[in-house]
N, C-alpha and C positions, 0 to 999 in steps of 0.2 A: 356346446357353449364355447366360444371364444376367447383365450387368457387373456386378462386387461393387464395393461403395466402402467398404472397410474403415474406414475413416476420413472422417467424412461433411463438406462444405464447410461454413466459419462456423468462430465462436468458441462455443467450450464452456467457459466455467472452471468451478471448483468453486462451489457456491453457499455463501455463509455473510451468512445475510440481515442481518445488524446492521453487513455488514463496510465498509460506507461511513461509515458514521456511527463507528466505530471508530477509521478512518483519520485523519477527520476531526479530532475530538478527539487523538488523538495527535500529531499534524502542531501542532496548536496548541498544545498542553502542551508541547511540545519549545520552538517558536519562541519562546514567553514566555519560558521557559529560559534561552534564549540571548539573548536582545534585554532581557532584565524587561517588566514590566508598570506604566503602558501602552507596546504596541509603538508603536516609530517607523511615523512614515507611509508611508514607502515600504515599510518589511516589511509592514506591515499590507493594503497594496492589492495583494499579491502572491499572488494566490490563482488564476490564469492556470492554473498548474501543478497543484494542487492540484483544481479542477474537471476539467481535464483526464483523470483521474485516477479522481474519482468518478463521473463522469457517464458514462464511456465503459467503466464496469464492470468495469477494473483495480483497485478497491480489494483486491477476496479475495485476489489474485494479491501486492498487496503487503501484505497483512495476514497471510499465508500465512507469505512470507519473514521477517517481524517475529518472530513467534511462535514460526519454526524458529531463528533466531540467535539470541533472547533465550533461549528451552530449550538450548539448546547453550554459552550461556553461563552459564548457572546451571550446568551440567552440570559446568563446569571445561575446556570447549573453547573455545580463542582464535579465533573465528573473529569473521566483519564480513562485511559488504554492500557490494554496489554497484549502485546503480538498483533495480531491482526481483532482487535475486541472479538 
């Protein structure tokens, strides 16, 4: 008998190829938001997280989440986030 690996080792997320750059800009458009424009220097060198983020291919996973709570809030359901839901 043959070992099956239903589920094969590694990370798989969804692809949605613009969804870095997405992040990205939203993450900024928020932060202006909240601080104005221009941002202070300490928000502004705070980008640790936000690379973190991009670079390591979690953007879809939180561009995903984005997209189901904001439809859900158009919707008329009270819902929210925390981290990546």
């Amino acid at each position: 008998i043959e070992a099956v690996q239903p589920v094969p080792d590694g990370f798989y997320p969804p692809q949605i190829e613009s969804a870095s750059e997405e992040i990205t800009a939203l993450a900024w458009k928020r932060v202006a938001e909240i601080y104005g424009n221009p941002l202070p220097e300490v928000v502004e060198n705070r980008t640790k997280e936000l690379q973190s983020i991009t670079e390591h291919g979690f953007s879809v996973l939180y561009l995903i989440a984005h997209k189901l709570v904001n439809k859900s809030n158009q919707d008329g359901y009270v819902v929210g986030s925390r981290g990546s839901v």
